[in-house]
C-alpha positions in Angstrom: -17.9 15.7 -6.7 -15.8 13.0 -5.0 -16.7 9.0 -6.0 -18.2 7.3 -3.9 -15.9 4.5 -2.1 -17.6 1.8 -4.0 -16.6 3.4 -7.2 -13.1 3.7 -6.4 -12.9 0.1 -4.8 -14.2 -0.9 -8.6 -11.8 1.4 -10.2 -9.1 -0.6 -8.2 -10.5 -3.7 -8.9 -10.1 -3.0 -12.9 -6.9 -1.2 -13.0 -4.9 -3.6 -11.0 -6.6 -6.5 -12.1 -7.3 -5.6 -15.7 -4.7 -2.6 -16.5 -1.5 -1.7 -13.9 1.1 -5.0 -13.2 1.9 -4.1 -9.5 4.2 -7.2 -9.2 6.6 -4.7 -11.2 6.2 -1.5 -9.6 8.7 -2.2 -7.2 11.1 -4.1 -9.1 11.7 -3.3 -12.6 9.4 -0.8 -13.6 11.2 2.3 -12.5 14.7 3.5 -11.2 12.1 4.8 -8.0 10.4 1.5 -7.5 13.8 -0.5 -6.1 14.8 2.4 -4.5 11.1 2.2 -2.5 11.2 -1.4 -2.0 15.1 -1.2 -0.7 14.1 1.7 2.0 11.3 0.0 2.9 12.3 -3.2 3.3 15.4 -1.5 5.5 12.4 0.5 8.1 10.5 -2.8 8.3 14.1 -4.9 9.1 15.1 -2.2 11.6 11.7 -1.8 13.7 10.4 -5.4 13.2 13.4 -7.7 14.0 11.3 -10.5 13.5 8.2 -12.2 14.4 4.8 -12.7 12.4 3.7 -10.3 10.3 0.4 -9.0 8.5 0.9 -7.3 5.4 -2.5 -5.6 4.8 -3.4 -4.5 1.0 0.5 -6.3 0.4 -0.1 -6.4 -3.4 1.1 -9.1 -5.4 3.6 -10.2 -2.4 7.0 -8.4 -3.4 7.8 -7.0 0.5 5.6 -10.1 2.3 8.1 -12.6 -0.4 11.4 -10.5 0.8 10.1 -10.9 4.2 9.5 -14.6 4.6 13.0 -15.1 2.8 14.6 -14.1 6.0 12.7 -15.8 8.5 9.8 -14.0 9.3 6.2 -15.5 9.1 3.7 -13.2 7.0 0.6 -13.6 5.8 -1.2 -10.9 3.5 -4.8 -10.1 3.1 -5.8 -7.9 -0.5 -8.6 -7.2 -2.2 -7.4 -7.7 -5.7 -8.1 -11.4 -6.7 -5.1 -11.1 -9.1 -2.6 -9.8 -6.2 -3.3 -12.8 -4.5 -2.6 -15.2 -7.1 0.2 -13.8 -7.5 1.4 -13.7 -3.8 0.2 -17.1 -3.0 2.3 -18.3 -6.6 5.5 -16.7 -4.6 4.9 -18.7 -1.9 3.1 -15.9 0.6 0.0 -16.8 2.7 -2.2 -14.8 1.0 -6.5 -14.3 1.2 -9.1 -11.6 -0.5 -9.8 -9.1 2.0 -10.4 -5.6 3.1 -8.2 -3.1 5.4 -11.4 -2.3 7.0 -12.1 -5.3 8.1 -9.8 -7.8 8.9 -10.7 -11.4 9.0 -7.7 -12.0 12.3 -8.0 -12.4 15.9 -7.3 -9.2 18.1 -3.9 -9.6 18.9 -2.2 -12.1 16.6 0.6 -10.0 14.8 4.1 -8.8 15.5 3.5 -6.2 13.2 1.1 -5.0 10.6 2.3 -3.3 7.2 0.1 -0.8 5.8 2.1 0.4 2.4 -1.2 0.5 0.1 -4.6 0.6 1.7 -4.5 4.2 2.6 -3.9 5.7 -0.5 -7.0 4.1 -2.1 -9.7 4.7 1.0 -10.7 8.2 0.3 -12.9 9.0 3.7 -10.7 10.0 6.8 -13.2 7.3 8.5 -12.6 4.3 6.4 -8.4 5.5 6.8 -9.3 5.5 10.5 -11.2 2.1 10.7 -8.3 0.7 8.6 -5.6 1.8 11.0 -7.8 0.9 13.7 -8.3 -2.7 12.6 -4.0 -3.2 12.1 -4.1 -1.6 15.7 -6.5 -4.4 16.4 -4.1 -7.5 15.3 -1.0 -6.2 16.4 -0.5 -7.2 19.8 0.0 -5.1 22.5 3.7 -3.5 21.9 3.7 -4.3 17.9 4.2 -2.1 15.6 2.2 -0.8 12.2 4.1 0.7 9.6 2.1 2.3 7.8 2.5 4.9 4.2 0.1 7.5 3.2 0.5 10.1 0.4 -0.5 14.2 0.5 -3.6 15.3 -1.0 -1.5 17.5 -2.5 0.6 15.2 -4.3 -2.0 15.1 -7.3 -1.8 19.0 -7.2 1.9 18.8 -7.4 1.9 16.1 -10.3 -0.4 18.1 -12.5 0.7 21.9 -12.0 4.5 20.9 -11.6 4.8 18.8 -14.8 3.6 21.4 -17.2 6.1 24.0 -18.9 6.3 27.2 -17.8 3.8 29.6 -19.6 5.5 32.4 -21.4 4.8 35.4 -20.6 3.6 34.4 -17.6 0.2 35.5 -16.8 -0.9 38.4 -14.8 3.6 39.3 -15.4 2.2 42.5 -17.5 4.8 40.7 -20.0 3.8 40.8 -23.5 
């Protein structure tokens, strides 16, 4: 049975408020996570030269902070109270909000990041209304970069990280 989006909105709000320090995942945590940020941050320098842009579900500020250090304006809208604290303490224009619903003017970006909200919105139509509502603020020309992860990657994560069974089954090995 899949959760409902409300239970999985509540699961976020717990583990990234309560468990998970996201200001880290791209940072220090991992060998992965500044290879991500680096990559990133190169894609969003190359295809966004500059201008104003709206990092939607931006976390706790890490790309919006790298961003604004170079000269472009951001703001970033995210529903996890704690991410915002966090962003605004960095110095990022920061508000609660949702991807699917976007408190900004049609029009009013450069560019719009999407590098979370997709992962966590578990109905094709909420991940449609949430790229349709960057589409919305980006004006015409602008650009949203946007990630998105395999429904297979959980699959891939749980068979692949297990030994090898020996004999393998149906192998006729005994």
């Amino acid at each position: 049975m899949t959760p409902s989006q409300s239970d999985i909105d509540a699961r976020i709000q717990t583990y990234y408020g309560d468990v998970f320090d996201e200001s880290v995942r791209l940072t220090t945590r991992s060998a992965q996570g500044p290879l991500e940020f680096r990559r990133t941050q190169e894609l969003i320098r190359e295809h966004v030269p500059t201008g104003r842009v709206l990092d939607i579900g931006g976390g706790s500020g890490v790309h919006a902070a790298a961003l604004q250090s170079v000269g472009y304006v951001v703001e970033l809208v995210e529903p996890v109270p704690r991410h915002v604290e966090s962003a605004l303490e960095a110095g990022v224009s920061a508000r609660i909000g949702d991807a699917r619903e976007l408190p900004y003017a049609d029009a009013s970006f450069d560019a719009a990041l999407m590098l979370g909200p997709l992962y966590h919105l578990a109905s094709l139509e909420d991940r449609l209304t949430a790229i349709r509502e960057a589409a919305r603020v980006v004006r015409s020309g602008g650009m949203v970069l946007a990630a998105g992860l395999s429904r297979y990657v959980a699959f891939g994560a749980a068979s692949l990280a297990r030994d090898v069974p020996s004999p393998i089954p149906g192998s006729g090995a005994l």
